[in-house]
N, CA, C and O of each residue as an XYZ file, in Angstrom:
328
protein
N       0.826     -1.180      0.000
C       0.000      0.000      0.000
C       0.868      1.240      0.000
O       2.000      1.145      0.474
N       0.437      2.416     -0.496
C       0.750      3.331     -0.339
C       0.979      4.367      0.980
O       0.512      4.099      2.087
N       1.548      5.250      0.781
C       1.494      5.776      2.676
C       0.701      6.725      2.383
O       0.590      7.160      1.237
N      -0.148      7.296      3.697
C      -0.725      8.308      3.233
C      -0.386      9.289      4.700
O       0.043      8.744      5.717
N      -0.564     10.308      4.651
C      -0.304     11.552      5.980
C      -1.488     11.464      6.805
O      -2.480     11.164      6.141
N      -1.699     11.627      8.016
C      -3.851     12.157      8.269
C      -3.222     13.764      9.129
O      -2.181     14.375      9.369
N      -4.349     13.816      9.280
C      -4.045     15.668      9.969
C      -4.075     15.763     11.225
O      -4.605     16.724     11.782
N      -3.459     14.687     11.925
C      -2.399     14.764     12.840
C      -1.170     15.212     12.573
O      -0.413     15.493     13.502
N      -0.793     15.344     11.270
C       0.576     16.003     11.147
C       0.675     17.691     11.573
O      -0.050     18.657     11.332
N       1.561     17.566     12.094
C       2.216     18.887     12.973
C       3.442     19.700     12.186
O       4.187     20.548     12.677
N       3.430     19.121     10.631
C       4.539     19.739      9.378
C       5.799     19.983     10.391
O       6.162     21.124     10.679
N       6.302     19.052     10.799
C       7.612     19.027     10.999
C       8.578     19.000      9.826
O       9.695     19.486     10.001
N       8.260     18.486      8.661
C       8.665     17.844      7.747
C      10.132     17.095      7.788
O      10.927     17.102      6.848
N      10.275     16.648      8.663
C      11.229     15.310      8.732
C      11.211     14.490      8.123
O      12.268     13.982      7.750
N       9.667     13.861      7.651
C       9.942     13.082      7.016
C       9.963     13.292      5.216
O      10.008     12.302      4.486
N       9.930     14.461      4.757
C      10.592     14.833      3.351
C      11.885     14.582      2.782
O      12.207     14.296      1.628
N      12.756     14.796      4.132
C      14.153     14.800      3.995
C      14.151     13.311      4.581
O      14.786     13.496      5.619
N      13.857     12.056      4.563
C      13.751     10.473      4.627
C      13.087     10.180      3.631
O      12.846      8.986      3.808
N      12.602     10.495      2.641
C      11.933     10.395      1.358
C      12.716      9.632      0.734
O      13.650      9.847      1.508
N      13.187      8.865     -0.058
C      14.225      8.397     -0.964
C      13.470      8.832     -2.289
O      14.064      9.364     -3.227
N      12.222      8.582     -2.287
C      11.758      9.078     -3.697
C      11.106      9.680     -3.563
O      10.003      9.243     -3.891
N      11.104     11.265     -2.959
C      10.928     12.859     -3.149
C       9.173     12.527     -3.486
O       8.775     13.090     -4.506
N       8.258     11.792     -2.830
C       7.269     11.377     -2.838
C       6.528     12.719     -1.581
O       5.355     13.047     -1.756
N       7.074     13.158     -0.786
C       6.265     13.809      0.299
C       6.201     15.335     -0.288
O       7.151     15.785     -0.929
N       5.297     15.926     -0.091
C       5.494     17.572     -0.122
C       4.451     17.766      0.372
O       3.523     16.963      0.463
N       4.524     19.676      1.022
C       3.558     20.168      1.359
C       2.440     20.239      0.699
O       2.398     20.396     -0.521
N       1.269     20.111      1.566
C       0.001     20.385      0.747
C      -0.800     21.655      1.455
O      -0.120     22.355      2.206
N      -1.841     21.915      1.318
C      -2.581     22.970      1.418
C      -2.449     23.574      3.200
O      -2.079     24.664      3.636
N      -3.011     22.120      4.023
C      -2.514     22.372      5.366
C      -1.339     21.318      6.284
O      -0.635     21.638      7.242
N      -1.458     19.935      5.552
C      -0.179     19.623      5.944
C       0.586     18.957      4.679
O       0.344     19.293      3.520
N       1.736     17.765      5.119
C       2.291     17.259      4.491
C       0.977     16.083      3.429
O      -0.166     15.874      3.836
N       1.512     15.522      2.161
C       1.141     14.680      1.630
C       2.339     14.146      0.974
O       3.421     14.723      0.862
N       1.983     12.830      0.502
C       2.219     11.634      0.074
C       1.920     11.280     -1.276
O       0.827     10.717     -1.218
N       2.305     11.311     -2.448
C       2.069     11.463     -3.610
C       2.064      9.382     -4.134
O       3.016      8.791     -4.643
N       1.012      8.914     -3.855
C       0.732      7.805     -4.191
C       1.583      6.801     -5.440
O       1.812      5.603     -5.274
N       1.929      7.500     -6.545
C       2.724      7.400     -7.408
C       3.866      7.648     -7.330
O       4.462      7.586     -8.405
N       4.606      7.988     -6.234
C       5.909      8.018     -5.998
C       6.063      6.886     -4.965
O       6.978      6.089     -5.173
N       5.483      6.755     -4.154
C       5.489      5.800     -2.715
C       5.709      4.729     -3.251
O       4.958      4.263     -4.107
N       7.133      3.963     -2.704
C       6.950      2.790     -2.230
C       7.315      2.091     -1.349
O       7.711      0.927     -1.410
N       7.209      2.738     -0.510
C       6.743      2.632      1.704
C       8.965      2.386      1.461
O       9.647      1.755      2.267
N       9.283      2.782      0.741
C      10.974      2.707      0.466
C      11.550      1.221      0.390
O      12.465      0.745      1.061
N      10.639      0.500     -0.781
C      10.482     -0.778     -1.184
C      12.130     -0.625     -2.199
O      12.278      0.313     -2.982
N      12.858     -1.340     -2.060
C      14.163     -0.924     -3.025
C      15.090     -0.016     -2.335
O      16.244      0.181     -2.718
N      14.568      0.513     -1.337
C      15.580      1.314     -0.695
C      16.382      1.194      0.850
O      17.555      1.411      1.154
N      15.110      0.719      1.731
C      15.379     -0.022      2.618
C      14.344     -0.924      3.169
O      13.331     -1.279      2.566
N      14.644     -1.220      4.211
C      13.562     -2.507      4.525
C      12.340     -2.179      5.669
O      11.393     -2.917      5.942
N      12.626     -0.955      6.205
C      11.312     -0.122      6.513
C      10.865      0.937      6.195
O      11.808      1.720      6.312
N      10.007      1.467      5.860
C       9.392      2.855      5.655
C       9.734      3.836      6.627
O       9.179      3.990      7.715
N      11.136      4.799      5.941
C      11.681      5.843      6.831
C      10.867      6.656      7.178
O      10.789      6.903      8.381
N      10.024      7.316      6.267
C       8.767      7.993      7.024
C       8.376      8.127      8.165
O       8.510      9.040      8.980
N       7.623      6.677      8.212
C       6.915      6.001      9.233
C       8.184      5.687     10.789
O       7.794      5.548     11.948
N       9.334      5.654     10.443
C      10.675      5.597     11.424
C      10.800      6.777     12.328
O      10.916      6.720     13.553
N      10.759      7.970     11.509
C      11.042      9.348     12.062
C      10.113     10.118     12.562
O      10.385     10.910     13.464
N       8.821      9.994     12.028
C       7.678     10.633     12.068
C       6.966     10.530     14.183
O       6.479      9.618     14.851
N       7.350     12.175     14.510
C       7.209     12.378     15.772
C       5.609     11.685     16.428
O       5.538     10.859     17.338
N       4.804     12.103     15.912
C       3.671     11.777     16.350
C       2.725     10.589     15.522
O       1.501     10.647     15.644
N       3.402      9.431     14.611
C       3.236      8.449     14.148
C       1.397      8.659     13.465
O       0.308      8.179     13.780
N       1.946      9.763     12.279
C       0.588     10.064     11.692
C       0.920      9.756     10.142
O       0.507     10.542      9.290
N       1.475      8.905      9.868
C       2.167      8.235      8.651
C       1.506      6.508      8.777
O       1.876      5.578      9.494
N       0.435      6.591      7.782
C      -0.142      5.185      7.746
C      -0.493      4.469      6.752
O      -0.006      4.871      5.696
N      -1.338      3.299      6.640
C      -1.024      2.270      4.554
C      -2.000      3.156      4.344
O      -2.496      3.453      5.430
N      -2.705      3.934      3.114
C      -3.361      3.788      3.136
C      -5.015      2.844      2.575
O      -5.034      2.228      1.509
N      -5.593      2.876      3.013
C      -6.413      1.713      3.080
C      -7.157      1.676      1.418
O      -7.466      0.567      0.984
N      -7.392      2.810      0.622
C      -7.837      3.142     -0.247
C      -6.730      2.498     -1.955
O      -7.033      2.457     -3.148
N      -5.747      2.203     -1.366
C      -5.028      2.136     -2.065
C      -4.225      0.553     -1.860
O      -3.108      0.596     -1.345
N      -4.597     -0.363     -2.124
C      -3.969     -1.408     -1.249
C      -2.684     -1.992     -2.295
O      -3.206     -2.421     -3.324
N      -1.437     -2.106     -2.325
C      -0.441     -3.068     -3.350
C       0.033     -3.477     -2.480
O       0.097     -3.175     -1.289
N       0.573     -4.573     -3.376
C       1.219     -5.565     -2.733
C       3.219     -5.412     -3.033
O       3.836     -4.959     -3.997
N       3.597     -5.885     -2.015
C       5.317     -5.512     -2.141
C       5.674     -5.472     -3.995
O       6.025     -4.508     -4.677
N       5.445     -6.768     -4.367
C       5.902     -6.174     -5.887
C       5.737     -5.387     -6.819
O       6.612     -5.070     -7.625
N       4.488     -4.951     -6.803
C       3.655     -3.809     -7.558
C       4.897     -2.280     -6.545
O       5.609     -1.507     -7.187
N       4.830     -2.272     -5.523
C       5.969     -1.179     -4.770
C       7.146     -1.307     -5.584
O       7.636     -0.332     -6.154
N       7.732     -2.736     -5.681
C       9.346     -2.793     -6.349
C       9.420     -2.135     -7.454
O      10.345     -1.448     -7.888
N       7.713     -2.535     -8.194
C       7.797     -1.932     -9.915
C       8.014     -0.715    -10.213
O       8.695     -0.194    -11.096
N       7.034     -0.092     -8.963
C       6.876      0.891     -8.847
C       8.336      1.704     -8.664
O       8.454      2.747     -9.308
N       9.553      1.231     -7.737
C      10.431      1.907     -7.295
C      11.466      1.319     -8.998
O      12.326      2.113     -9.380
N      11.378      0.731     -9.369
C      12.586      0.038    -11.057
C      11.838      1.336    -11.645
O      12.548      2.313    -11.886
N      10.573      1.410    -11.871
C       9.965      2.953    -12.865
C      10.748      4.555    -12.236
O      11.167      5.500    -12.905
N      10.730      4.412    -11.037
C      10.814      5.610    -10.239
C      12.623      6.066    -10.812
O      12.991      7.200    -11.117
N      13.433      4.869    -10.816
C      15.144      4.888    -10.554
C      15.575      5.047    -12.308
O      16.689      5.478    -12.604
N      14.740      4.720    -13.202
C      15.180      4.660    -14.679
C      14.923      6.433    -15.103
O      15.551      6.880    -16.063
N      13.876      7.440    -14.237
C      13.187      9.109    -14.517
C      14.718      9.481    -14.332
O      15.081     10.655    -14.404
C-alpha cells in the first residue's frame, strides 16, 4: 500500500528529507504523500523511513489504495530509470 499523511501532522517535515523518492510535499494544510511516488521505500530499505522518524506516528497504509510488495518494487525500477 501506499502511505498516506492524516491531519495529525504537525509539518515538521522530517519526514521529506527520509523520502528516498521525493514522494512527500507540502500540501494545502499539511504534508502529503504522492501515491505514485510511494513505495513505503520498497528498493531502498527494509522499513518505511517515514513512518521511522515521524514524531507523532501520523504516517499510515493507506487503506484506499492497497499493493502488494511487488507492484511497490515496480513501482520503485519505474521511479530509478526518470
Amino acid at each position: 500500500m501506499a502511505l498516506k499523511i492524516t491531519d495529525e501532522c504537525i509539518c515538521c517535515d522530517v519526514c521529506v528529507l527520509e523520502c528516498p523518492n521525493e514522494a512527500i510535499a507540502l500540501g494545502e494544510e499539511i504534508y502529503e504523500i504522492d501515491p505514485q511516488r510511494c513505495t513505503e521505500c520498497v528498493g531502498h530499505y527494509e522499513t518505511s523511513q517515514c513512518v521511522e522518524v515521524c514524531p507523532v506516528d501520523c504516517i499510515i497504509s493507506d487503506p484506499d489504495r492497497p499493493e502488494d510488495r511487488d507492484t511497490l518494487y515496480q513501482r520503485y525500477l519505474r521511479l530509478e530509470q526518470e
